[in-house]
C-alpha positions in Angstrom: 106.7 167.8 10.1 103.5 167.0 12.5 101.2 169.1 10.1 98.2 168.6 8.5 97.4 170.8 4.8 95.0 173.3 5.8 92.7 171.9 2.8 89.4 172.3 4.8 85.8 172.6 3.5 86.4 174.1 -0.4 89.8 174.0 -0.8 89.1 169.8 -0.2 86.1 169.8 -2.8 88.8 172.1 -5.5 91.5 169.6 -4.8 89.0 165.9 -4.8 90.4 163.4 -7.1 93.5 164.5 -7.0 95.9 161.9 -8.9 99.2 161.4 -7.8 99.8 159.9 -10.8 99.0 162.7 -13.5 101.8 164.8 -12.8 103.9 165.8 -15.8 107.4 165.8 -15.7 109.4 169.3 -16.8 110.0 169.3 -20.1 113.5 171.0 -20.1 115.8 170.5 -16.9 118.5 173.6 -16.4 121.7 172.9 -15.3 121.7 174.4 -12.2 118.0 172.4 -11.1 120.4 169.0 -12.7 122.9 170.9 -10.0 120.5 170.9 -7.4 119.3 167.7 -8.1 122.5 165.9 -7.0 122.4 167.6 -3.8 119.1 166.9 -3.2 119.6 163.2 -4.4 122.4 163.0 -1.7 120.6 164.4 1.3 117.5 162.7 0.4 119.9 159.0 0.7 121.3 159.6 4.0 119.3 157.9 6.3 118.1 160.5 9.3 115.6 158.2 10.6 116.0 158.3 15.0 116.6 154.5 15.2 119.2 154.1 12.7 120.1 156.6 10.9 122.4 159.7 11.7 121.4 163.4 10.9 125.2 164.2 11.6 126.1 162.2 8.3 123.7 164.8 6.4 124.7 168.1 8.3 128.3 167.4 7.4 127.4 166.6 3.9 125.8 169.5 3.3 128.4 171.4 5.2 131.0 170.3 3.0 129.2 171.1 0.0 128.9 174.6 1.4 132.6 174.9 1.6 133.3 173.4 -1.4 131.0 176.5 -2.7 133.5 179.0 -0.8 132.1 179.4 2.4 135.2 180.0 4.9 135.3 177.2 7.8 134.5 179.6 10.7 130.8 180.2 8.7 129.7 176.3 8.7 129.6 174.6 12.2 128.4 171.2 12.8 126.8 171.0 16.4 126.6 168.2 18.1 124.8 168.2 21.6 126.4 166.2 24.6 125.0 162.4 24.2 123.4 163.0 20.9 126.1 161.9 18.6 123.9 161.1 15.9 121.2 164.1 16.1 123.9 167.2 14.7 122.8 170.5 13.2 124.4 172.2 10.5 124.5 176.4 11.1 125.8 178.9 8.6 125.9 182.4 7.5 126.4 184.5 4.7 126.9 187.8 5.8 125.2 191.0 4.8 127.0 194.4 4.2 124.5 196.2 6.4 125.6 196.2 10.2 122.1 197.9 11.3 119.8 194.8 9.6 119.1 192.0 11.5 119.4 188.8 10.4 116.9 186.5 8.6 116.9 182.6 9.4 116.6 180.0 7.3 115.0 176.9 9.5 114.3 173.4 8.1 114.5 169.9 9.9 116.9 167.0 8.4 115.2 163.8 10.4 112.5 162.0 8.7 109.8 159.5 10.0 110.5 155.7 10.4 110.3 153.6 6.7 109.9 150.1 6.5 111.6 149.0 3.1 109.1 146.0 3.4 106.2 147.9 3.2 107.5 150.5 0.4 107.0 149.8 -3.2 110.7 151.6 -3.7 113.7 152.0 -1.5 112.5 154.7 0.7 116.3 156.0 0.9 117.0 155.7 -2.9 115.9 159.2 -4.6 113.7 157.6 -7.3 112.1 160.0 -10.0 109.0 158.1 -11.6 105.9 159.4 -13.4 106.7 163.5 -13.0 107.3 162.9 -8.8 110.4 162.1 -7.0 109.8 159.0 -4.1 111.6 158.9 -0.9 111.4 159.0 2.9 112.0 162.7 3.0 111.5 164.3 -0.1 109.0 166.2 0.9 109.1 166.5 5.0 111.8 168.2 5.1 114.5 167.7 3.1 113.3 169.3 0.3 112.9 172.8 2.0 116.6 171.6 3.6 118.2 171.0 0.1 116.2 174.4 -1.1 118.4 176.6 1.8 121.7 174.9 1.2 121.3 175.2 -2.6 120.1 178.9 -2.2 123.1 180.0 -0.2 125.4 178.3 -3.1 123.7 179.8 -5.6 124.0 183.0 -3.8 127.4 182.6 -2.7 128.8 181.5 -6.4 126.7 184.1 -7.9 128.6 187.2 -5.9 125.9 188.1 -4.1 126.1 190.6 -0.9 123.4 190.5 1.0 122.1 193.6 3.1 121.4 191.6 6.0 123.3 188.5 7.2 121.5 184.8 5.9 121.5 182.5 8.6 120.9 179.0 8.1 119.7 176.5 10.3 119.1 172.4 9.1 118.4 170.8 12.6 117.0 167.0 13.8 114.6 166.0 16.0 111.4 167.7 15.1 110.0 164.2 14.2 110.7 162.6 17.3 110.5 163.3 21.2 114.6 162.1 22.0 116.1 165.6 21.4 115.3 168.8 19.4 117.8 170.7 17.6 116.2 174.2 17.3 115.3 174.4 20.7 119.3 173.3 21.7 120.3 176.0 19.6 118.0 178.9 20.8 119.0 177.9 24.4 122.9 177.4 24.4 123.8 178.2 21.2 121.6 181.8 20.6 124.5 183.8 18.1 124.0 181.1 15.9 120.8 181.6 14.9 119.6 184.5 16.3 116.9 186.4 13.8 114.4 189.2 13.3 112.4 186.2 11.5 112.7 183.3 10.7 111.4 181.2 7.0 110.3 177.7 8.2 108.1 174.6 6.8 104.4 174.4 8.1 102.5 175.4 4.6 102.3 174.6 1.2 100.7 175.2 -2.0 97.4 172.9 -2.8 96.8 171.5 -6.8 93.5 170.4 -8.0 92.5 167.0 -9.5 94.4 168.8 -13.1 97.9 169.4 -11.2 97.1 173.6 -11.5 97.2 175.3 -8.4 94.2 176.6 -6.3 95.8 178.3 -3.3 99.5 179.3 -1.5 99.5 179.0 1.8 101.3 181.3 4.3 101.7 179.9 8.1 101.8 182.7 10.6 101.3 180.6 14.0 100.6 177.4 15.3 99.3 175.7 18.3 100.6 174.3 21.3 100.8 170.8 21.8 100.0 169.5 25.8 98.4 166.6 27.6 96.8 167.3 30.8 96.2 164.0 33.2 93.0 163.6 35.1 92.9 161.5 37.9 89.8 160.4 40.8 91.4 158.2 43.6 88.6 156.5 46.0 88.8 154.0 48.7 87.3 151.2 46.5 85.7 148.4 48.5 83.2 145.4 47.4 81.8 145.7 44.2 78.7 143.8 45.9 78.4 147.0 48.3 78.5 149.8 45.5 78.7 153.7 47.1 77.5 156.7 44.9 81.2 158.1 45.0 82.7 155.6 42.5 85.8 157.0 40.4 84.8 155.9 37.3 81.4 157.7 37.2 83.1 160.8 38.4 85.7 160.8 35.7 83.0 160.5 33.3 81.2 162.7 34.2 84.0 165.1 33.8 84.9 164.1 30.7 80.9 164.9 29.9 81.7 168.3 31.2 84.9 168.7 29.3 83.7 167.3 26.1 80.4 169.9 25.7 82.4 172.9 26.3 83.9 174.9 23.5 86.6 177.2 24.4 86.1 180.9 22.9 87.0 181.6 19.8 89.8 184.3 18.5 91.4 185.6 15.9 94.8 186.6 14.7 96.4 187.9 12.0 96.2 184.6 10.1 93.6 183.1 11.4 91.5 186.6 10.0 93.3 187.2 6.8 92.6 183.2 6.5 88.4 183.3 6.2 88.8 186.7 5.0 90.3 185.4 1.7 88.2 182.1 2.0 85.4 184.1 1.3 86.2 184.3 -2.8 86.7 180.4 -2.6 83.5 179.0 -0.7 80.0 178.5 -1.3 77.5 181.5 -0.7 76.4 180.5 2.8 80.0 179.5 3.8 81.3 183.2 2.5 78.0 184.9 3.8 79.3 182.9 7.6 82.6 183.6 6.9 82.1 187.6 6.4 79.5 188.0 9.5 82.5 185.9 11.3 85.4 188.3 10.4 83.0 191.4 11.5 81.6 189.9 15.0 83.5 187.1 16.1 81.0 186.6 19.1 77.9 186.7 15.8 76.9 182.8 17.4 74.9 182.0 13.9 78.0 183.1 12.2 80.6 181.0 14.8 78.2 178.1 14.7 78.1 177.3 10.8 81.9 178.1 10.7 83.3 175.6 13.7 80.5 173.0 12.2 83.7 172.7 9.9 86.8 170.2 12.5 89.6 172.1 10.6 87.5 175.9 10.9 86.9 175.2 14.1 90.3 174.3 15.4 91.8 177.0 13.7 89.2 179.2 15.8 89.6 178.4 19.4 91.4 176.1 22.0 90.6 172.1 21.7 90.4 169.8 24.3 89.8 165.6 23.5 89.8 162.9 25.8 91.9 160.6 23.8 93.2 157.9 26.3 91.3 156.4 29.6 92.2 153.9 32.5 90.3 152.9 35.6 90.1 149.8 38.3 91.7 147.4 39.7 89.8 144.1 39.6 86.5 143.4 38.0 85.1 142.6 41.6 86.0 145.8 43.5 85.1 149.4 43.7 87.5 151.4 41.5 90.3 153.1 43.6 91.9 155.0 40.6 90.4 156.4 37.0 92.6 158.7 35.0 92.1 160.1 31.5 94.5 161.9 29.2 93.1 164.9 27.9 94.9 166.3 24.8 94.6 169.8 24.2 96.2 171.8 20.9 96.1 175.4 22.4 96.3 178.6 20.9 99.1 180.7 20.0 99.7 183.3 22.8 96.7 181.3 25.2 98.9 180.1 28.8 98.8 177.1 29.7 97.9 177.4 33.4 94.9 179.5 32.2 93.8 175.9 30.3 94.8 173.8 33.0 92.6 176.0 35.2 89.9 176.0 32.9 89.8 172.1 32.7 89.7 171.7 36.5 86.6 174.0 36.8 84.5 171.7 34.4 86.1 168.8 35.9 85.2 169.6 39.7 85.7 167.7 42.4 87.0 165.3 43.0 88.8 164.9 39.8 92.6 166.3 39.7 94.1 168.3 36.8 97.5 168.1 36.0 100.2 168.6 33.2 101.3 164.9 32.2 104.8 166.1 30.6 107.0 169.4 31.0 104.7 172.6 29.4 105.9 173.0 25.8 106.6 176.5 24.2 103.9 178.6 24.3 104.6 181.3 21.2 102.8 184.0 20.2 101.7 184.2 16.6 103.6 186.3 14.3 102.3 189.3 12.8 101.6 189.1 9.1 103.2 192.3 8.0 103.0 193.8 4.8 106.8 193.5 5.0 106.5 189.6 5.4 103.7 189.5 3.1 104.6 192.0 0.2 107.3 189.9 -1.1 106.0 186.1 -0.7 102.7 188.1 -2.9 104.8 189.8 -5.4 106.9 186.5 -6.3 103.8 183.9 -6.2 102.2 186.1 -8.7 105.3 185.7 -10.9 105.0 182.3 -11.1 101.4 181.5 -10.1 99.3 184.5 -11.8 96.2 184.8 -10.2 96.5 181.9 -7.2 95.7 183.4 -4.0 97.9 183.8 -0.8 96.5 182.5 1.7 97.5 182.7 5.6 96.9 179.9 8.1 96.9 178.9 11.2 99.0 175.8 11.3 96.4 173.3 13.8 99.1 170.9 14.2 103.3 171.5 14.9 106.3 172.4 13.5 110.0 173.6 15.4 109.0 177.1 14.6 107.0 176.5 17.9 110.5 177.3 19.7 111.8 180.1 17.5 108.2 182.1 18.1 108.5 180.8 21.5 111.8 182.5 21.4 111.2 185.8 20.1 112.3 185.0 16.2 108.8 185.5 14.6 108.3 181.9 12.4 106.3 182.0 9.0 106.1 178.7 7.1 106.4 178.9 3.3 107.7 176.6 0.9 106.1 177.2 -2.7 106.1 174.1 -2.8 102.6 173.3 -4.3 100.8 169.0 -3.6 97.5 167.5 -3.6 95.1 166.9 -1.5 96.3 163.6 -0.3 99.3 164.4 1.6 101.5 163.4 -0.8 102.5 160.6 1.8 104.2 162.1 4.3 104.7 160.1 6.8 103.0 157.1 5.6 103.7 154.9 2.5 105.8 156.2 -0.6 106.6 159.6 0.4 106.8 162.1 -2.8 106.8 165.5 -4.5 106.1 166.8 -7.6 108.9 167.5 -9.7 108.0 170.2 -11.5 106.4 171.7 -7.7 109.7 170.9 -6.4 111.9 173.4 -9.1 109.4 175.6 -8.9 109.2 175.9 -4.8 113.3 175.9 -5.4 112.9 179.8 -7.6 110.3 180.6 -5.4 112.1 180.4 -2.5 115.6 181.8 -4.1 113.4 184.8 -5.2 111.9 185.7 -1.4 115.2 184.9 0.0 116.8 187.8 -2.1 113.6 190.2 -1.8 114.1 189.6 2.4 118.2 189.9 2.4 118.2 193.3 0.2 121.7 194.0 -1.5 123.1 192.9 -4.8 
């Protein structure tokens, strides 16, 4: 998961002093969650990392569990991409009775981030439940979500349940890494397998304050685009003892000047609206009062000022652009002949992205040239937050969390549903899953959940999946 809590401004001052440490263990544990649990415990333990580990292991341990449930062969299918042995994703259905509803996906990732055992206070592929949190590499991004969907269509399956529309599930690898991506593989060559009217994905969670109770669920319904664009001056050069006013390195800074003071325009959609239009209830007065005028006139500049004085706000508002990475000369005696700068630029949903390309090459001038420094990645649209979508995620949280607002986002950083919007299969990230402030450690040191948040996100989840499939 390349994500970041959407936690900005109040929701950080609700959450501040958060302790991982205070969390309460359950007092009872059902047999089914002691069910779950072992699954969990075994997918958690197989090591997915990309340099050693093998996602193939997991997605045929899961599989079999499946089968082992009931599912027939031909509804589980490991698939294995040419020259990525190690990187399989595990597909299956459980099929509806309805033959005019389109199918819903379930979408989670099974790789994890690198773990140095060295640097870990516990094994970070040992499933170690301590102090009312499990610890592992994984237990949170994403394998819980993963063991959530595999334990779900169990449940379902040994429960007798006929869905109206067909369950599809997808656990995939690669979303943690740049080798190979599972998701897109499957939309592209494999498209039967996963095809969807929507899709339920990671990308949001549910935020506790410094007393473990939670503050706010979190809906994602879009996220960015991740691209680099490479700027690059080439000059002659000559002596540095005969300097000339065209020198490459003042001419890449001074686009970089240009580029750096601009701010693209701002826009909404559906999450990024319904976002500061329930912040409003859980901000200061002038935040709200900004906030409100914000949502009315998005062009209000006193309004759009005090908002994007706020990093997260504003990059949930408009298209950034950040010169993160520069290089110039040859010799420290000699005229520069080359200065290049990587620009990285998290775009909006929808926004193309010749039309930023272009845009940076106009502030840059000349001579400086713009140019995509890897193949353009999936530009998706954001998915509309329809009371269809929304209805039931509202109707369960206030089941279980009375009175904690839904909240949509715009997800600022990336997740695989990237290629399912990209490909038509509208993405919403929801997990139920509620952690504090801190990140919980994913992807650094001690990775963990909550184990109470953990059950909890597990009926959550089992809940929306019935209210989506229909039946009985």
């Amino acid at each position: 998961m390349k994500r970041v809590l959407m936690t900005a401004g109040a929701l950080l001052a609700l959450a501040t002093g958060a302790n991982a440490q205070t969390a309460q263990p359950p007092k009872t544990v059902r047999p089914d969650q002691l069910a779950f649990r072992d699954l969990y415990k075994e997918l958690v333990e197989i090591n997915t990392t990309l340099s050693v580990g093998s996602c193939t292991a997991a997605a045929e341990a899961m599989g079999a569990r499946l089968k082992t449930a009931g599912f027939p062969e031909a509804d589980v299918k490991v698939v294995i991409a040419d020259g990525h042995p190690k990187e399989g994703s595990l597909v299956a259905i459980l099929h509806g009775t309805d033959t005019k509803s389109k199918p819903m996906l379930l979408l989670a990732h099974i790789d994890v981030v690198e773990a140095n055992r060295a640097d870990w206070t516990r094994d970070p592929f040992k499933l170690v439940e301590e102090n009312g949190y499990f610890f592992g590499r994984g237990t949170s991004d994403d394998k819980a979500q993963a063991a959530i969907w595999v334990d779900s269509l169990i449940r379902l399956k040994q429960a007798g349940y006929k869905p109206a529309r067909d369950i599809k599930m997808a656990l995939t690898c690669g979303e943690e890494s740049e080798a190979y991506n599972g998701i897109e593989d499957l939309v592209k060559n494999h498209r039967p397998l996963v095809d969807a009217e929507f899709a339920l994905n990671e990308g949001a969670d549910g935020l506790l304050d410094e007393n473990d109770k939670p503050v706010v669920l979190e809906v994602q319904g879009g996220e960015k685009v991740y691209q680099d664009f490479t700027l690059t001056v080439t000059n002659p050069g000559g002596h540095s003892s005969r300097p000339v006013p065209a020198n490459a390195i003042y001419q890449l800074s001074a686009a970089l000047d240009r580029i750096g003071a601009y701010g693209f325009p701002a826009r909404f959609n559906d999450a990024t609206r319904g976002y500061f239009t329930k912040m409003q209830a859980r901000v200061n007065p002038a935040q709200a009062a900004a906030m409100k005028a914000l949502v009315a006139n998005i062009d209000d500049p006193a309004a759009l000022k005090a908002v994007s004085a706020d990093p997260m706000w504003n990059s949930m508002l408009r298209t950034t652009c950040v010169a993160t990475m520069v290089n110039a000369g040859h010799a420290p005696n000699a005229l520069p002949q080359r200065a290049t700068a990587n620009v990285n630029c998290r775009i909006l949903p929808g926004t193309p992205t010749e039309e930023v390309r272009a845009k940076l090459a106009e502030l840059a001038g000349t001579p400086v040239a713009v140019t995509l420094a890897h193949e353009p990645n999936s530009v998706s649209p954001p998915p509309p937050l329809t009371p269809a979508i929304m209805g039931p995620i509202e109707k369960q949280a206030a089941k279980l969390w009375p009175g904690v607002p839904v909240v949509p986002i715009l997800l600022t950083g990336a997740t695989d549903g990237v290629h399912t919007n990209a490909a038509g299969i509208p993405t919403y990230g929801v997990s139920g899953i509620f952690g504090s402030s801190d990140g919980d450690g994913i992807h650094g040191l001690n990775e963990r959940v909550r184990v109470k948040s953990l059950y909890e996100g597990r009926d959550f989840l089992y809940a929306l999946i019935k209210d989506y499939a229909g039946g009985k």
